[in-house]
N, C-alpha and C positions, 0 to 999 in steps of 0.2 A: 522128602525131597533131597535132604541131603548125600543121601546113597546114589541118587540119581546123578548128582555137581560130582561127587566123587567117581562113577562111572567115567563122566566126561573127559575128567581128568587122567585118568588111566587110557586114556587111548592116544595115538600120536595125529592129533589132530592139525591143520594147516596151523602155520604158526598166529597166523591174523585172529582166530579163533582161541586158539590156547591165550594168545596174550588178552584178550579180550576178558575170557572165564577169570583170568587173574584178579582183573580191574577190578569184575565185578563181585570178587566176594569182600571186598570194600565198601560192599554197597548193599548192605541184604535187602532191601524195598525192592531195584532192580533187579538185584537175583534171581528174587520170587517171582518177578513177573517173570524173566528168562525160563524159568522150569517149572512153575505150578502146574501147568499142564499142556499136553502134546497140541501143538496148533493145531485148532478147530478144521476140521475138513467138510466144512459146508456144503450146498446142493450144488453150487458152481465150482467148488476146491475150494481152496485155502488162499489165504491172504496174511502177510502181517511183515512186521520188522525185519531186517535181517541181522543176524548175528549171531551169538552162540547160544542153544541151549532149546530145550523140545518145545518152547515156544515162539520160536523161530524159524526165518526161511535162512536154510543153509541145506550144504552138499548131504544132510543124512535125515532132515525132515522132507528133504527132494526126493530122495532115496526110498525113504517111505512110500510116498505117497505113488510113487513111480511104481514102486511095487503091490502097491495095493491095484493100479491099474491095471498091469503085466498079468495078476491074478486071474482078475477081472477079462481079460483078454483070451486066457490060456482056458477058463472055463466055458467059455464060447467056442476053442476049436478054432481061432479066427488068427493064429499067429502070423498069416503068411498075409493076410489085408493088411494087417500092420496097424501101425499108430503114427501120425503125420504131427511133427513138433516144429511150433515156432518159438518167436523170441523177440523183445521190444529193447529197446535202448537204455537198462536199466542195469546198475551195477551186479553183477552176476549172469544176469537172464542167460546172455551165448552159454557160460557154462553150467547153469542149472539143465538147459536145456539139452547139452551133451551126457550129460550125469543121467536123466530122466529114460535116454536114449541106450545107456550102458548098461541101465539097470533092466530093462524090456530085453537088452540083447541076453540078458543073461537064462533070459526065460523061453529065446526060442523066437521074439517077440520080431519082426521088422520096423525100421522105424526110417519115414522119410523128414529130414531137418534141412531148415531152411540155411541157404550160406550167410544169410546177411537178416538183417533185423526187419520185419515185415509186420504189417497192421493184423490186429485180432481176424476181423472179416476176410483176410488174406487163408488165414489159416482154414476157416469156416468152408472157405470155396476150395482149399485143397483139401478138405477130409472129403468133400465130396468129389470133387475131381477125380481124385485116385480110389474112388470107392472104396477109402481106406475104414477101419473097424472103428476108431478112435482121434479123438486128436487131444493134442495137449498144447495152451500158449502162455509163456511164462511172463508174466506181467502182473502188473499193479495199478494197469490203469493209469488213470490222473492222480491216484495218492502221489504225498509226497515223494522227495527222493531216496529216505531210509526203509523205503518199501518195497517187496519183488511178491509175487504170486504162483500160482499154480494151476492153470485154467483149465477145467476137462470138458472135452466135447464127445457126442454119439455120433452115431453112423452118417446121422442125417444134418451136420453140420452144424447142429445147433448146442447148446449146452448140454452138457449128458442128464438124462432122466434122472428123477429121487429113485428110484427103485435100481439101480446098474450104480447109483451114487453108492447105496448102501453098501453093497459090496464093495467098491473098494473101500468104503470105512470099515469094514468089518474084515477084511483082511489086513489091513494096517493096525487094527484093534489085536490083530492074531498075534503079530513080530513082540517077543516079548525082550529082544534087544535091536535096537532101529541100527545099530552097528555091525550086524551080522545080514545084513540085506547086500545079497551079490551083485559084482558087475562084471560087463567083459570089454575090450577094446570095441571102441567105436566102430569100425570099420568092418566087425563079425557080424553086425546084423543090418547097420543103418547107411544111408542112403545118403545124400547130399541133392538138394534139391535150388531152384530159384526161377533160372532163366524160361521154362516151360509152364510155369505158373505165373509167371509177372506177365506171360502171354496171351496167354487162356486165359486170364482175369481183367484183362485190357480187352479181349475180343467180347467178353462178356459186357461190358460198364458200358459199352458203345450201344447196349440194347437201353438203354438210359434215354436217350436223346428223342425229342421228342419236336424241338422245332431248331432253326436256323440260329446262329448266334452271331452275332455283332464281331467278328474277330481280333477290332481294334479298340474293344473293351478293358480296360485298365483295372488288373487283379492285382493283391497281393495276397501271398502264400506261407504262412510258419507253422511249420512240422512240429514248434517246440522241442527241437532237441531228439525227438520220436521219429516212429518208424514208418510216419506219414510221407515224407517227400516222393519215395519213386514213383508211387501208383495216383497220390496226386496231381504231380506235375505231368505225370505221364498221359493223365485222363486229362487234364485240361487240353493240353495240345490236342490230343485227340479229337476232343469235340471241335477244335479249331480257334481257340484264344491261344491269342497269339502273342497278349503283352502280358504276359505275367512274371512277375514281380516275387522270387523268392528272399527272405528273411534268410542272407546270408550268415549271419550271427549266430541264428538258431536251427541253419541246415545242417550241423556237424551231430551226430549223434553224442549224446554227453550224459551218463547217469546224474550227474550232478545238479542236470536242468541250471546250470550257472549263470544265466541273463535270466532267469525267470523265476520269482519267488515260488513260486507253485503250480505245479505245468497243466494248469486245467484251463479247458478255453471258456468253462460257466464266469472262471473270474478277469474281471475289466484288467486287472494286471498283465494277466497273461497277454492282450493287446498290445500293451506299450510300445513296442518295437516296430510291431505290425502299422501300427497308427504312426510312428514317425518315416516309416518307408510310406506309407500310403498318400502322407502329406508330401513325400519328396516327389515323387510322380504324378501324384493326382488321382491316384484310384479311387475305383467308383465303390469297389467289393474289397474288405479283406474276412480273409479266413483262415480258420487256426484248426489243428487236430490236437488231439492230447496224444502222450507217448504211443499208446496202441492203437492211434487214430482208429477210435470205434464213438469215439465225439466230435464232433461238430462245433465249433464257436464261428460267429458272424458277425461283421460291422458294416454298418452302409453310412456313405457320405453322406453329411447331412453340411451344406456350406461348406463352412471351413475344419467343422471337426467329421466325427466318427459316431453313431450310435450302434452300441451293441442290440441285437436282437435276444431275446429268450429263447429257450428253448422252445415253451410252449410257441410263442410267436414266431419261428421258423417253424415248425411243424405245422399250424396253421394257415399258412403263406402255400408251404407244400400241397398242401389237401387241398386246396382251392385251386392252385394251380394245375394241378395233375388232375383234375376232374376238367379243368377248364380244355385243357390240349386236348386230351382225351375224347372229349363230347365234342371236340371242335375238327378232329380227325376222325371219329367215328369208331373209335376202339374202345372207350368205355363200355366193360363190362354190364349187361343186367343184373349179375349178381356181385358188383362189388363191393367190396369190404374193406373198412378202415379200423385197424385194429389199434388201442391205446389203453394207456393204465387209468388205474383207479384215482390214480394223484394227479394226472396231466387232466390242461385245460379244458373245458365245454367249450372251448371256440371253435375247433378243428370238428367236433363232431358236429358242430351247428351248422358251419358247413356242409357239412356230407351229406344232413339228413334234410337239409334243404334241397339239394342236388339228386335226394332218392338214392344215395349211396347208404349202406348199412354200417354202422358203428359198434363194436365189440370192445364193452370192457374187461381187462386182464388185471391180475397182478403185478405189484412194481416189479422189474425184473426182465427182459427182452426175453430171458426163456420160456416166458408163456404166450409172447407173441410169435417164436417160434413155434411153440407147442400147438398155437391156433391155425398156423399156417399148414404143416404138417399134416395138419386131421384135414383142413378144407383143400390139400392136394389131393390126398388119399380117397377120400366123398366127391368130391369134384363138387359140395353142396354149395360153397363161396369161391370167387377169385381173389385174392389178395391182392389191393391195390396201393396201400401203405399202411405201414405201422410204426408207432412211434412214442417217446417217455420224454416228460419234462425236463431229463437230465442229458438235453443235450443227445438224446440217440434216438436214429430213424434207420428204415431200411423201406427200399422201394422195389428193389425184384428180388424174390427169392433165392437166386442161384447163392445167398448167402443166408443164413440165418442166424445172424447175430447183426444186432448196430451195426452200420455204415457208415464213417466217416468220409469214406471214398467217395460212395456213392451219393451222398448227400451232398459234398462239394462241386458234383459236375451239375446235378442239378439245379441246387441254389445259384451257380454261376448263371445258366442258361435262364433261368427263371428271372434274374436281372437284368439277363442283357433282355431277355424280351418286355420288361418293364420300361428301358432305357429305351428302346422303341417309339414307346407312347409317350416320353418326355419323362416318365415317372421314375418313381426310385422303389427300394420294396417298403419304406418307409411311408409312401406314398398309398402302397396298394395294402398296407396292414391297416391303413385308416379306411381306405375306403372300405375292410373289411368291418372293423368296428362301426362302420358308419351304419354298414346294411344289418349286423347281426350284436352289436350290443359291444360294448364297452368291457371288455375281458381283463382282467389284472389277476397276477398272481404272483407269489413270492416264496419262498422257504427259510425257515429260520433252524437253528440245529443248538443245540446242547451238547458237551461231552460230556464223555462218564470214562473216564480213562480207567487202568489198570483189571485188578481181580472186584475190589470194594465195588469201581465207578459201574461195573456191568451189574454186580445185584441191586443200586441203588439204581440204574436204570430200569433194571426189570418190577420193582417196584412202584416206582411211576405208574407206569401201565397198567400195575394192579390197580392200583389209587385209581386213577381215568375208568377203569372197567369197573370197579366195586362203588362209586363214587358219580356216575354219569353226569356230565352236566346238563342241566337243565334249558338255559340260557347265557348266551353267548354275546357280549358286548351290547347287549340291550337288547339283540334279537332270539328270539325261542327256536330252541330244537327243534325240527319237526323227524327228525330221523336220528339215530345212532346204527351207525353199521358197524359191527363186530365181526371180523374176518378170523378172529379165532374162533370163537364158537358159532360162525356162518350164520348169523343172525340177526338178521334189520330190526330195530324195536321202534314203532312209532310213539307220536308223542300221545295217544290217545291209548296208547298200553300194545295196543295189537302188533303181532310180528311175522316176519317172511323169510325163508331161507335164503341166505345167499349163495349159490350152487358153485361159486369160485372155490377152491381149496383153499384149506385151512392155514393162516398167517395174522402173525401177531403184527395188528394194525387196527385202528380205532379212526372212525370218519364221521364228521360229527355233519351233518345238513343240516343248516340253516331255514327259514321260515322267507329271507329272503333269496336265498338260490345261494348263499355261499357257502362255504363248507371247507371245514379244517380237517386235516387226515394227521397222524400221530403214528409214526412208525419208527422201531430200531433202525439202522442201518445197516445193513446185512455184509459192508465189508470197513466202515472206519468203526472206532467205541463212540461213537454220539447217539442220539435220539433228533429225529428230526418232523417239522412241526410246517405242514405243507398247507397252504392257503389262497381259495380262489374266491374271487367275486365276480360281480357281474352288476354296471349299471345303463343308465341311457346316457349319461357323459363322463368325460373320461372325470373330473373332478366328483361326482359321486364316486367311481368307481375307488379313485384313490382314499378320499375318505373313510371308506368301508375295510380296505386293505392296513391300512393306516392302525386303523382302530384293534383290527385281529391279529397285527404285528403285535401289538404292545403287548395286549394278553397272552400269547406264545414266546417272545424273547424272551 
């Protein structure tokens, strides 16, 4: 490792970076982590800290990876479809994204880049749009704000396949100095793009609407700092809400997320702001996106405060409602499909399959609800009529394939105001759904495992859980162990069934009475996290039982 800090050093690096390498040879624990090895390039890319060194996101691990793409692109014969880059509100993003873009020009490669900071699913609908080859979107998500990313997508909008992934790892695996990776002036290959896509993806969200809305319904709206504002505010008006209520605070783009400890809308914090605008007007709805608005957070008035909705419990709300409009307009599909992970709720599917609607489970991860939509375009075997994960991410029409935050905002709007119709709130119509199909709870708890140590002690864990099964769980017996590594259900009577999903290090334990704990890495923070649903006939059993399998997983 040391050859490698000494490489560093020898080059004329930004000065923000050089003095950084300084700091840190101060500090050998951080060092190590800084260079023990080349940031992981995952089946989605890469994710991590920014700062100096090959275990970070910086101008030369961008560079990499940009060129592992460009390869990747230039083997295809595809230079002149191009590759479509976006960019979210995060310290660097504009300019990883111009780097990403100089690196592709160098190869011959075209590259359309957005002028201004735009939502993941933005990008989704321009790889498709321009029936470009590739897309790339530089974010980090809801991580914190020491975090940027490197997001790659395929032809088809959606996340780029494990197979076209490996290539570019394997030509980034080829550079045996990350500092000899070419570029050219932006302007030799790449494009500038915005105002014809903010258009065409506005003419598209309006295929969303499904009934009349209330116009002098009372919203409010926080971008968090991200690069939610245009297309949501843009799509509310559209649908014709008229009082909405932006979070001037948190409408300025700002890497630093600086009013918001943590810019995720899963957490009640991220509200704060939204909740004291909402009480100043009286709003009925507020809603929040995280930086790459591809999340979703919700609160509905309840009196005088605010209750957050879950994921699961918007998704839920969703599926019921979109069958309801549907079957009530006469456009419900016979063959349609509700696609969801293996960790999200049995509420949402309880719905569906009472409604004669089909339910498909996937792996955690929207790229395989992609991946499902994709095949039943191709087959025309299913219609896709939502899909959706615990965390916060749904998608309702295809024209995008990834998470919707957009698209889930105009919905859940209209979905309320048609609620507020009837007198009712969605607080209202999530009980009567509990009422008719069972009292659903669900929670997640997480563990970290920081550094190089905290990932092999993580990964041991999971040995432990799989060498070790449990038998019984807070007083009730396993009737199932599902092993998604070795694709293997084992009942409690010894016998077993394949599980035909692809192979993922994930452990799901079923219960005797329908609940069921799931045990997975996290595939972009260091934690392990510990996913838990029940099901009763009141909500006080319900909580009980959640209560109980909290304790045993924190």
């Amino acid at each position: 490792m040391n050859e490698v800090v000494q490489k560093w050093e020898q080059q004329s690096l930004p000065t923000y970076l050089a003095e950084e390498l300084q700091q840190l040879k101060q500090q050998k624990e951080k060092l190590e982590d800084a260079f023990y090895q080349l940031l992981p390039f995952g089946t989605a890319g890469m994710r991590g800290e920014l700062g100096v060194g090959t275990n970070r996101m910086n101008i030369y691990t961008v560079r990499l990876a940009a060129h592992g793409l460009a390869q990747h692109v230039v083997k295809h014969n595809e230079q002149a479809r191009g590759v479509v880059i976006a960019y979210d509100t995060r310290h660097f993003s504009k300019e990883f994204a111009i780097e990403t873009a100089r690196v592709l020009g160098a190869y011959g490669v075209k590259s359309y880049v957005f002028t201004e900071a735009r939502p993941t699913p933005q990008l989704s609908f321009a790889v498709r749009h321009y029936n470009a080859f590739a897309g790339v979107v530089i974010t980090a998500s809801h991580n914190p704000k020491q975090y940027n990313g490197f997001k790659v997508y395929g032809s088809d909008g959606a996340q780029m396949v494990p197979t076209d992934v490996k290539v570019v790892i394997d030509e980034m695996n080829a550079v045996e100095d990350l500092f000899t990776v070419p570029v050219v002036e932006f302007d030799a290959y790449g494009e500038w793009i915005l105002e014809e896509i903010d258009e065409a993806y506005l003419t598209r969200l309006m295929e969303l609407k499904e009934r009349h809305v209330d116009a002098s319904m009372k919203l409010v709206y926080t971008p968090l700092h991200g690069a939610g504002l245009v297309p949501v505010e843009r799509g509310l008006r559209a649908f014709g809400f008229e009082n909405v209520t932006i979070v001037e605070a948190q409408a300025t783009p700002d890497g630093d997320f600086s009013t918001v400890p943590y810019p995720n809308p899963e957490e009640a914090a991220a509200f704060t702001m939204a909740i004291e605008a909402g009480k100043q007007v009286g709003a009925d709805l507020l809603l929040a996106t995280d930086p790459d608005a591809d999340r979703l957070g919700v609160a509905v008035r309840d009196g005088e405060e605010y209750v957050l909705l879950t994921g699961n419990q918007l998704g839920a709300l969703v599926v019921n409602y979109l069958i309801e409009a549907k079957k009530e307009a006469g456009t419900l599909p016979a063959n349609a499909v509700v696609l969801k992970t293996i960790v999200t709720s049995e509420l949402g599917a309880s719905i569906a399959r009472a409604n004669g609607v089909e339910v498909v489970d996937v792996l955690t991860g929207f790229k395989y609800i992609a991946e499902k939509i994709e095949h039943y375009t191709t087959t025309g075997e299913k219609q896709f009529l939502f899909g959706y994960e615990e965390s916060y991410g749904y998608l309702v029409k295809d024209f995008v394939r990834d998470k919707d935050a957009v698209q889930l905002a105009l919905v859940t709007a209209e979905m309320a105001s048609y609620y507020a119709a009837q007198g009712k709130t969605l607080l209202h119509a999530l009980h009567d759904l509990f009422e008719t199909y069972g009292y659903y709870k669900e929670t997640l708890t997480s563990k970290a495992f920081v550094g190089k140590s905290g990932q092999q002690e993580m990964q041991q864990l999971l040995t432990n859980y799989r060498n070790n099964p449990l038998t019984e769980i807070a007083g009730v017996k396993v009737s199932c162990v599902e092993d998604y590594l070795t694709q293997t259900a084992t009942f409690a009577d010894g016998t077993t069934k394949v599980i035909t999903l692809p192979s993922e290090n994930v452990l799901k334990y079923v219960l005797e009475d329908g609940s069921w704990v799931a045990i997975r890495p996290s595939g972009t923070e260091p934690k392990c996290k510990f996913y838990i649903g029940v099901n009763g006939e009141s909500e006080k059993e319900s909580e009980m039982k959640l209560q109980k399998l909290k304790g045993i997983f924190s």
